[in-house]
C-alpha positions in Angstrom: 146.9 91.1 86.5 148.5 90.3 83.2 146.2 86.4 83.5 143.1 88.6 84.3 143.0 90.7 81.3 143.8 87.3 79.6 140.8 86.1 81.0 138.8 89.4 80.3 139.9 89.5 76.6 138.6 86.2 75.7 134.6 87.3 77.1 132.6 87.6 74.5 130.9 91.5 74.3 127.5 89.8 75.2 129.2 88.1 78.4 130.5 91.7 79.3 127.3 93.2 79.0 126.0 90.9 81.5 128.3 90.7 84.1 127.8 94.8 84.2 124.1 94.5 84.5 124.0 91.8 87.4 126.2 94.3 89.2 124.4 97.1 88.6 121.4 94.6 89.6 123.7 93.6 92.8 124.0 97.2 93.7 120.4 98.4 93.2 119.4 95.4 95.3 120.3 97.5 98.5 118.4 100.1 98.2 114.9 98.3 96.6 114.4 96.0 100.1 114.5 99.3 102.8 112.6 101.0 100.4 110.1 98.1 100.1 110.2 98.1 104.1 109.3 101.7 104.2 106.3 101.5 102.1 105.0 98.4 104.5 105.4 100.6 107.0 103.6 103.5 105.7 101.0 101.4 104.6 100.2 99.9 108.1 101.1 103.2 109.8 98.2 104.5 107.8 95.8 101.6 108.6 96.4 102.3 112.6 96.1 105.7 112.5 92.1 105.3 110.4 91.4 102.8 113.1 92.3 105.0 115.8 90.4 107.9 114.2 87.1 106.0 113.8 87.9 104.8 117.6 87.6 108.2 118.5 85.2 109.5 116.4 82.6 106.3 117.5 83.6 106.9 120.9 83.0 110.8 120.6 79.8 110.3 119.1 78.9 107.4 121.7 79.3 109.6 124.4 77.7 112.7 122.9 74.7 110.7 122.4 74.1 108.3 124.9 76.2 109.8 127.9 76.2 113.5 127.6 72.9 114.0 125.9 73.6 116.7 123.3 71.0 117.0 120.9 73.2 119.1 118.1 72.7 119.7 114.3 75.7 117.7 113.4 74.3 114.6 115.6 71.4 115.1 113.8 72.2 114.6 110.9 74.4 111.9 111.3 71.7 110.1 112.8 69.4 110.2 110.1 72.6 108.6 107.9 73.3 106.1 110.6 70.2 104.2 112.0 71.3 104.1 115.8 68.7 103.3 118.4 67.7 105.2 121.2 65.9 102.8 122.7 63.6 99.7 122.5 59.7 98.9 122.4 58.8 95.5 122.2 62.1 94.7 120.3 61.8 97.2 117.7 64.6 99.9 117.6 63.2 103.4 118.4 65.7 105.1 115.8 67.6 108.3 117.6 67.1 110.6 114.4 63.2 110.7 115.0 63.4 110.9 118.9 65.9 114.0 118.1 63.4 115.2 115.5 60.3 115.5 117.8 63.1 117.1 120.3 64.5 120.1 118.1 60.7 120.6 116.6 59.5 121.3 120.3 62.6 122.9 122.0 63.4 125.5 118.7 60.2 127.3 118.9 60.3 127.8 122.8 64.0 128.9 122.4 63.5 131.3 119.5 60.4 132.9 120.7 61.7 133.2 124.3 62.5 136.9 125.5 64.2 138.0 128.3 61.1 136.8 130.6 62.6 133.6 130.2 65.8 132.2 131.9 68.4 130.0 131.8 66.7 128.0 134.5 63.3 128.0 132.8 64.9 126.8 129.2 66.8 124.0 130.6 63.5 123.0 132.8 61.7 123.0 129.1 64.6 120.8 127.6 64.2 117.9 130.3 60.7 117.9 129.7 61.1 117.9 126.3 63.4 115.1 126.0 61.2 113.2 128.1 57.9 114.2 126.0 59.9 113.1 122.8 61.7 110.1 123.7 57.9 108.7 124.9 56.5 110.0 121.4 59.4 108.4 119.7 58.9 104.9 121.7 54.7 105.3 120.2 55.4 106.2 116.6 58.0 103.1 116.8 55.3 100.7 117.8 52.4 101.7 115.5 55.0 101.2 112.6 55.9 97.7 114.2 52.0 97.2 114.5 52.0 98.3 110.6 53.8 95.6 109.5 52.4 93.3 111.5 48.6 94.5 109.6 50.2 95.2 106.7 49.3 99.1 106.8 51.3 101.8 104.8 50.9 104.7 104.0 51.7 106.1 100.1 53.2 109.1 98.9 49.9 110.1 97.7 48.3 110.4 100.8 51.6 112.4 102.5 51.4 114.8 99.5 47.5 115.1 100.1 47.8 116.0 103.8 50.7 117.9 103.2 48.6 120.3 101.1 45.7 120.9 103.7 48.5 122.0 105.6 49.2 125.1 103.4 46.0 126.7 104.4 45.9 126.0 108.1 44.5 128.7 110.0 42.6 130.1 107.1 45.7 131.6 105.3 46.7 130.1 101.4 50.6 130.0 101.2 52.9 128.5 98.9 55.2 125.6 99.8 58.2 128.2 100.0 56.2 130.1 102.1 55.0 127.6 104.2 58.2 125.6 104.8 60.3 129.1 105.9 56.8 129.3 108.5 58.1 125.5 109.9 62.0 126.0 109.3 61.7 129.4 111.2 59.6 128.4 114.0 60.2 124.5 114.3 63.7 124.4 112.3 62.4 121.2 110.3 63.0 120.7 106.2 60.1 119.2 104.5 61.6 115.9 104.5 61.2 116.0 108.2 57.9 117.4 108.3 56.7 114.9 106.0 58.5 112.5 108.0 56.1 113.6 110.7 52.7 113.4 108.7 53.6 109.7 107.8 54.0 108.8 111.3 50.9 110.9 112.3 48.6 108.9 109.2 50.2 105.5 109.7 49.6 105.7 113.5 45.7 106.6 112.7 45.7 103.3 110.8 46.8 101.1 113.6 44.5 102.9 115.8 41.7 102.1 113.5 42.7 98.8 112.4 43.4 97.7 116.7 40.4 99.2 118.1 37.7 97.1 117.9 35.8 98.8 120.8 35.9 102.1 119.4 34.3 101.1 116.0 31.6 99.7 117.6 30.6 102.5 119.9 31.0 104.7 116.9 28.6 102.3 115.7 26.1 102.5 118.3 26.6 106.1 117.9 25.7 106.3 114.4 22.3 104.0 114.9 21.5 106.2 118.0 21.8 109.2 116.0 19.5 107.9 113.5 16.7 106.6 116.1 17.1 110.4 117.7 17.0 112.2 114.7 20.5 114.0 115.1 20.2 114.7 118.9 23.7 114.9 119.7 23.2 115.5 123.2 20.9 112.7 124.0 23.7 110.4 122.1 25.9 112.0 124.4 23.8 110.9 127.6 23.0 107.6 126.7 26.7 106.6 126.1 28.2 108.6 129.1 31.8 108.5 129.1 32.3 106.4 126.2 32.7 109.6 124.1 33.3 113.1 124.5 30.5 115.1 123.4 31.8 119.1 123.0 29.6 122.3 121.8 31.3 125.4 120.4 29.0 127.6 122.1 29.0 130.2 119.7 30.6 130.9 116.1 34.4 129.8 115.7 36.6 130.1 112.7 36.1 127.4 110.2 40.2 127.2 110.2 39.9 126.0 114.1 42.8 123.8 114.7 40.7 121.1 116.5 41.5 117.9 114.9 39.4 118.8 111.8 35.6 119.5 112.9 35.4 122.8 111.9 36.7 122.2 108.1 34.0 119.6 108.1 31.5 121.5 109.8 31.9 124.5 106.9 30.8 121.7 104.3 27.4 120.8 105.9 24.1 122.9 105.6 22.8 123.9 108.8 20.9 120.9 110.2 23.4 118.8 108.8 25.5 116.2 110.4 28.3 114.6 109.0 29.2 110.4 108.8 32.1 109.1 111.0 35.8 110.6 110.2 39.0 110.3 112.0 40.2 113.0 113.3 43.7 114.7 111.5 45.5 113.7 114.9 44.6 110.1 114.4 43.6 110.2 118.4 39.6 109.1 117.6 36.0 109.0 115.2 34.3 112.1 115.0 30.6 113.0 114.8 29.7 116.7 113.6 26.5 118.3 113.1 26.0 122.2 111.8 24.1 124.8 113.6 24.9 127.7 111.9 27.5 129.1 109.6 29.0 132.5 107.6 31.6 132.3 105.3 34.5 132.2 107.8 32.8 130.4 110.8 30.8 127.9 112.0 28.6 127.0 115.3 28.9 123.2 115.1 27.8 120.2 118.2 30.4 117.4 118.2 31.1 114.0 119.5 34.1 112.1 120.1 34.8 108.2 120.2 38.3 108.1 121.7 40.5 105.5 120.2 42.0 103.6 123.6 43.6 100.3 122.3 46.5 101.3 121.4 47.3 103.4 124.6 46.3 99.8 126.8 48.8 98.7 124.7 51.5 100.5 125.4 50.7 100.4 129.1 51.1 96.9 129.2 54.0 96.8 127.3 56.1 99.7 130.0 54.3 97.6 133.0 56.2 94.0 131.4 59.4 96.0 130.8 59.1 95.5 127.4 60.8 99.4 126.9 64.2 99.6 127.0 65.5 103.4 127.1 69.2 103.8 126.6 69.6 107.5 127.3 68.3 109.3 130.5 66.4 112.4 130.1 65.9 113.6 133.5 68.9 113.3 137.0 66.7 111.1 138.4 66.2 108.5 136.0 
């Protein structure tokens, strides 16, 4: 003992100082490597629980979707965020979010308007047939915008705001947007993001129709130089050309707000006598020919033809016939 403190009293203070710190050091040593284990642990503890979350969440939302079929607000929206396909058409994703958008649109007003007439039964009858009606719409919208590219057709946010605003007096009634929107939230449960959403596949699709359809541009041409050889005889067009157009009489005075693709709004700008040059209808589905009988300020007594627009339907014929749609949800038992 008496050699040790020998030994001790000869360190120097800055030797002393050391030797306390590396066993402080020595000490702290076994605590910092468990502690340093724990955290590792946390850490990857944490990582495997996120995976397994998002497992279950994709998996949730996989089966909701493609097994179960819900049609839901949340899924909704979280297809609009993530671009998941609900089926195919010649290769090009038909995107879930607008198949569910032409499904709520349909389905909301026949649920919110249905009274005690309706059943159960008679709802979930209209929901398969919705599904069905959508999912094809979905599939037709999806290859006039692959068609689009291919022609190099868009449509700008000039013409969706134009069309958007003819909208606002539809059926012969000025309202404001506000108005008008709580009218298509209310009774179709759309924003105006979807609604225009909508329009823009409605005017693109008129612009593959007219850029495809060779056919019908020249029987709207052979309607326009019959028309001028018969001085505006709209009937003997009609009988020369047969079932290449549908020629249609009002009969009598309608309101120059008739929902009927647009004939009436362009009617009520003609002078009686007065026919009017080729235009496509506002569903995009053909050219129309109008001519004015008579009119008052809130209706008009108009003759009509029609040159159907067909190319794009042959289209799509041949592409279901060569299996070239690929549906991965099934909308009715049977399928």
């Amino acid at each position: 003992m008496k050699l040790q403190r020998k030994k001790d009293d000869k360190k120097t203070e800055q030797e002393k100082v050391e030797e306390r710190r590396e066993e402080v050091l020595a000490r702290g040593r076994k605590f910092k490597y468990p502690l340093q284990w724990t955290k590792h642990r946390v850490v990857i503890n944490t990582i495997l629980i996120a995976v397994v979350t998002i497992a279950i969440l994709v998996t949730s939302g996989w089966l909701a979707l493609y097994q179960f079929g819900e049609t839901g607000e949340m899924l909704f929206r979280i297809t609009k965020i993530l671009p998941v396909p609900v089926a195919q058409i010649d290769g090009e994703n038909v995107l879930f979010s607008d198949y569910l958008m032409f499904y709520r649109s349909g389905i909301t007003s026949i649920e919110r308007q249905s009274g005690q007439s309706v059943t159960e039964g008679d709802i979930e009858t209209l929901r398969t047939e919705y599904k069905r009606a959508a999912l094809t719409e979905a599939e037709e919208y999806t290859y006039a915008m692959k068609l689009a590219k291919e022609f190099g057709l868009t449509v700008t946010s000039e013409e969706i705001a134009s069309e958007f605003n003819k909208h606002l007096s539809i059926g012969g009634t000025e309202r404001s947007e506000a108005g008008f929107m709580k009218i298509i939230e209310e009774n179709f449960g759309l924003t105006k993001d979807e609604y225009e959403r909508m329009i823009y596949l409605t005017l693109l699709r008129a612009k593959v129709e007219m850029a495809i359809d060779e056919n019908a541009s020249q029987i709207a041409s052979r309607v326009e130089t019959l028309l001028a050889e018969n001085n505006g005889n709209y009937s003997s067009v009609a009988d020369a050309l047969g079932d290449q157009i549908e020629y249609q009489e009002t009969g009598g005075m309608v309101s120059n707000q008739n929902i009927d693709g647009g004939r009436a709004a362009e009617a009520s700008k003609l002078e009686p006598g007065e026919q009017s040059g080729r235009f496509v209808s506002i569903n995009g589905d053909g050219y129309y020919f109008v001519k004015l009988i008579e009119k008052s300020d809130t209706e008009v007594n108009f003759v009509s033809i029609k040159v159907p627009f067909t190319e794009f339907n042959i289209r799509l014929a041949e592409l279901r016939e060569n299996d070239a749609v690929n549906e991965f949800i099934k909308t009715t038992d049977s399928e």
